[in-house]
N, C-alpha and C positions, 0 to 999 in steps of 0.2 A: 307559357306564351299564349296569348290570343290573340285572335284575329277574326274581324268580322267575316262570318256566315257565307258561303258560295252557295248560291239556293238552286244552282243547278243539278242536276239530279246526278251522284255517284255513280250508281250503276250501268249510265250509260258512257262511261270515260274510264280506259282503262289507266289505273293512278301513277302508272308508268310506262308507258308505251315503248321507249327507248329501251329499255329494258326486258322485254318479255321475249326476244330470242336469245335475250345470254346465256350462257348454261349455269346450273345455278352451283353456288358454289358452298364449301360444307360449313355451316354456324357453330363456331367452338363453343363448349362450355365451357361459362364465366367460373371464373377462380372465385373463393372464396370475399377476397379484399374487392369485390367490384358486385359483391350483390344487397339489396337494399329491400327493406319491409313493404308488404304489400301499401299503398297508402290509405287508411282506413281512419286521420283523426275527423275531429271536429271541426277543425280549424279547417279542414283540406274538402271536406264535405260541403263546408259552408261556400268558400270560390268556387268548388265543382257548382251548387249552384246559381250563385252569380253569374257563372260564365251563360249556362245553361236560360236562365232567364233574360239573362241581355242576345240571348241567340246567338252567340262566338262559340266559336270552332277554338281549340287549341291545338298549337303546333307542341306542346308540352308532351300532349296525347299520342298525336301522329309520328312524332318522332322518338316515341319510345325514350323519354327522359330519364334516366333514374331518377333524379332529383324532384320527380312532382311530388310526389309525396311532402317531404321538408319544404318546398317552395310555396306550395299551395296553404299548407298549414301557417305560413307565417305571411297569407294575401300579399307573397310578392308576386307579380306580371310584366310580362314581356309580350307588350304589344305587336301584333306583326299585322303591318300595313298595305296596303293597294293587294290585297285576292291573296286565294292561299295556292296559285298555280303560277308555278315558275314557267319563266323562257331556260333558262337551261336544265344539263340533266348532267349533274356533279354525280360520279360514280359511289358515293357516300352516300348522298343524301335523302330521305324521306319524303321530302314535299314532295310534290305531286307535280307533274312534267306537260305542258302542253300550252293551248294558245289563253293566255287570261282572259277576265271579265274586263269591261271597262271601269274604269276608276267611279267609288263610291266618292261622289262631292259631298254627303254629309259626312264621312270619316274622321275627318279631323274633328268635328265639334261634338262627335259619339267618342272619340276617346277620349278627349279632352273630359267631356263628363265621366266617362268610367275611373278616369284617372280621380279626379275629384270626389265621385263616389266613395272610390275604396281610399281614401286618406291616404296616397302615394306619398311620401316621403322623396323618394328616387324610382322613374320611373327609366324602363326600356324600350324602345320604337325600335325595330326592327321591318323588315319585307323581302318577300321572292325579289328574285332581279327581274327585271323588268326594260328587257332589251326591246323591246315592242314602242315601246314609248320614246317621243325626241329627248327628253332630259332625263331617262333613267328611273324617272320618278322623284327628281329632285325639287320641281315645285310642291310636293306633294308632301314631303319629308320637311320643308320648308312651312306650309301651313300646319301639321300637325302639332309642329314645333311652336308656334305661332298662338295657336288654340290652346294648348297646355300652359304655355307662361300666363294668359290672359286669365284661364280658370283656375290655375294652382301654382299663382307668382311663387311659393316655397317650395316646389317640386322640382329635383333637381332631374335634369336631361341626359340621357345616355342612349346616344344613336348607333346601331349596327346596321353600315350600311352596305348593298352590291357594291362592286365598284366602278361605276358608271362608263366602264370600257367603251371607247369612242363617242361618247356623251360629253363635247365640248363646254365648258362651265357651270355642267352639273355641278361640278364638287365645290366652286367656290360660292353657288348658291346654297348649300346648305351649311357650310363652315361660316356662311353672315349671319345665318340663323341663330347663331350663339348654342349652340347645343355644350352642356357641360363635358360631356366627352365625347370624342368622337370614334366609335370601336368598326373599324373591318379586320375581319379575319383570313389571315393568308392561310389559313387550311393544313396545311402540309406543306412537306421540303419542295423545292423547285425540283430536282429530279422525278416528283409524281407527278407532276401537274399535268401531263397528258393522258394518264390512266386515271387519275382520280379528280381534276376539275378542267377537263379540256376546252373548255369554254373562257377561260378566266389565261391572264398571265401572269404570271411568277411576278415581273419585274413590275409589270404596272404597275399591281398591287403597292410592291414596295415604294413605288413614287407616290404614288395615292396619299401615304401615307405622311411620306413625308413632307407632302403640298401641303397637310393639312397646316404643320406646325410653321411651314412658310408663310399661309396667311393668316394666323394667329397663334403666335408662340405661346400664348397664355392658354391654351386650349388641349386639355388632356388627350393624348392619342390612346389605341388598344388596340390589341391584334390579339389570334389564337388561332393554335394549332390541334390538330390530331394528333396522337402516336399510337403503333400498332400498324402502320396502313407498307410497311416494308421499308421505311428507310432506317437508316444510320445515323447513329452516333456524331461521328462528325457535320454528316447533313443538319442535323439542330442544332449546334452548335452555329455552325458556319447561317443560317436561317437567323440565330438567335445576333449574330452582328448584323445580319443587313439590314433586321428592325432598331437595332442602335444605330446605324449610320444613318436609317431615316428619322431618330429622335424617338423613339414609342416609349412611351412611360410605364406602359403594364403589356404584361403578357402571361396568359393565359394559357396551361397547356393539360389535356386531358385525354383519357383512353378513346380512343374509336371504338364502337359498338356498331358490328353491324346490321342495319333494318330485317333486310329478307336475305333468303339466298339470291338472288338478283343482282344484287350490291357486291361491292368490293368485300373481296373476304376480308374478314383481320387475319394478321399475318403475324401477330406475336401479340399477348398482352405482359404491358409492360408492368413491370411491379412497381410494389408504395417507394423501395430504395431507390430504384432507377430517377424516379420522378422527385423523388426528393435532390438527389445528386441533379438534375437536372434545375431546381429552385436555387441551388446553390451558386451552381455556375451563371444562370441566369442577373440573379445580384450581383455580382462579381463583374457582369459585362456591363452597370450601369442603370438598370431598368429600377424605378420608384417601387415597382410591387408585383408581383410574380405571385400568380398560383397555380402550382403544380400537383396534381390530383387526378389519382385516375376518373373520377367521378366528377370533377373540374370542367363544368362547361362557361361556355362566354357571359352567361347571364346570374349565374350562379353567386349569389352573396352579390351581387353588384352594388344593392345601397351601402351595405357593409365596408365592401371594399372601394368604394369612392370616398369616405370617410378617412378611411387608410391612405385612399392615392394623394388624396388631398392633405394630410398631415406632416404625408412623407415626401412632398413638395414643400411647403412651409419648411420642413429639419433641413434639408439641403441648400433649402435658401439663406437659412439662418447662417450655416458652416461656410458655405459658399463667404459671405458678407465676413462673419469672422477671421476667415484665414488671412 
């Protein structure tokens, strides 16, 4: 993931404030099936320095990916837009916590060319939430969008967006935007949501969701979860229908890793069979494409698996017509 450069100085911002009186809590050691090679190709050397020369910051870096390695080697990126300092402080997560910069007005037309530089095929936009701003940052999601069909009409769109909580027409401005799919992530089961994204709600989330394919059925939805973070069995399950009752075509689901002792502990890591049994049922409820992987994050394989989501819409329509 990249994201343009905050030139303000580090050192003087501590990168989590909300955090620095928790006590800190103990970092398991990773199992075998969840550890991955230093990243060391050519291929990965080479985006290291693109990013490095276009002066971007990556959220790949900062939040401790597994996947840079494989991702960087095959110059896939995940754009993340308006600052790299979030208005909330999800008990998970890595960014960085406090009041942002204001909005870069050349952004959209600097990614728009990165995207075109590196020969995007399917590209990702992502960003911190941005509760500071009247639309969430939805005009904003809206030109970037805007900027990338103009410079790379063949490059397909994949938005992970906040979810513009009390941001009245945020969301139907970026769903005009035509973005090929539209990805927020409900995080976790509704039973954590106070311990681990107390900022955010369970249910909105899932109407978000579901608004999306309200105002364009033709429009891929996503979502993605953690596991590890203390729920159950049935909590995913019972999660995995309430994104079918909002319509969501893919779901994504992967191990919580956690950043510092600061953060939510992980509370169990779950194995390759769990996660598999969990793809299983997953299909079973409905959903076009599910990847389940402990190493399974939301960006992960995305041009790949939009190829797939997009195919395995075409089979169903087919079936659909024929029955």
């Amino acid at each position: 993931m990249v994201t343009i450069l905050d030139t303000s100085s580090p050192a003087r911002r501590a990168r989590h404030p909300e955090k620095a009186n928790r006590p800190d809590t103990e970092v398991l050691r990773k199992p075998e099936w969840i550890r991955v090679k230093a990243p060391v190709s050519k291929g990965y050397q080479e985006t290291r320095g693109l990013v490095r020369s276009h002066k971007l910051v990556t959220v790949c870096e900062e939040a401790g990916c597994p996947n840079i390695g494989e991702c960087w080697d095959k110059k896939h990126a995940t754009f993340m837009i308006m600052g790299e300092i979030c208005t909330r402080a999800c008990a998970f997560c890595n960014v960085a916590t406090g009041k942002p910069n204001t909005l870069d007005m050349a952004e959209p037309e600097n990614v728009a060319k990165a995207v075109k530089q590196m020969g995007l095929s399917h590209v990702v936009i992502t960003s911190v939430d941005r509760d500071d701003l009247e639309d969430g940052g939805a005009e904003h999601f809206e030109k970037v969008i805007w900027a990338i069909r103009a410079a790379s009409p063949a490059t397909t769109i994949e938005i992970l967006t906040p979810d513009f909580l009390k941001k009245s027409g945020a969301l139907e401005r970026v769903v005009a935007a035509k973005p090929d799919v539209f990805n927020h992530n409900i995080e976790t089961v509704a039973g954590n949501y106070l311990t681990v994204r107390p900022g955010a709600r369970y249910f909105h989330s899932i109407r978000l969701l579901q608004r999306v394919k309200e105002l364009d059925p033709t429009m891929f939805t996503k979502s993605g979860i953690m596991v590890g973070l203390g729920e159950r069995r049935n909590e995913v399950l019972q999660l995995m229908d309430d994104l079918r009752t909002a319509d969501v075509d893919f779901l994504t689901i992967g191990q919580y890793l956690q950043p510092t002792r600061k953060h939510h502990a992980v509370m169990s890591f779950v194995t390759p069979d769990e996660f598999k049994s969990y793809e299983t049922v997953a299909y079973t409820k409905g959903f076009l494409m599910v990847s389940s992987h402990p190493l399974t994050r939301s960006s992960h394989h995305a041009g790949e698996d939009f190829l797939l989501l997009r195919a395995a819409a075409r089979e169903r329509k087919l079936s659909v017509e024929g029955a």
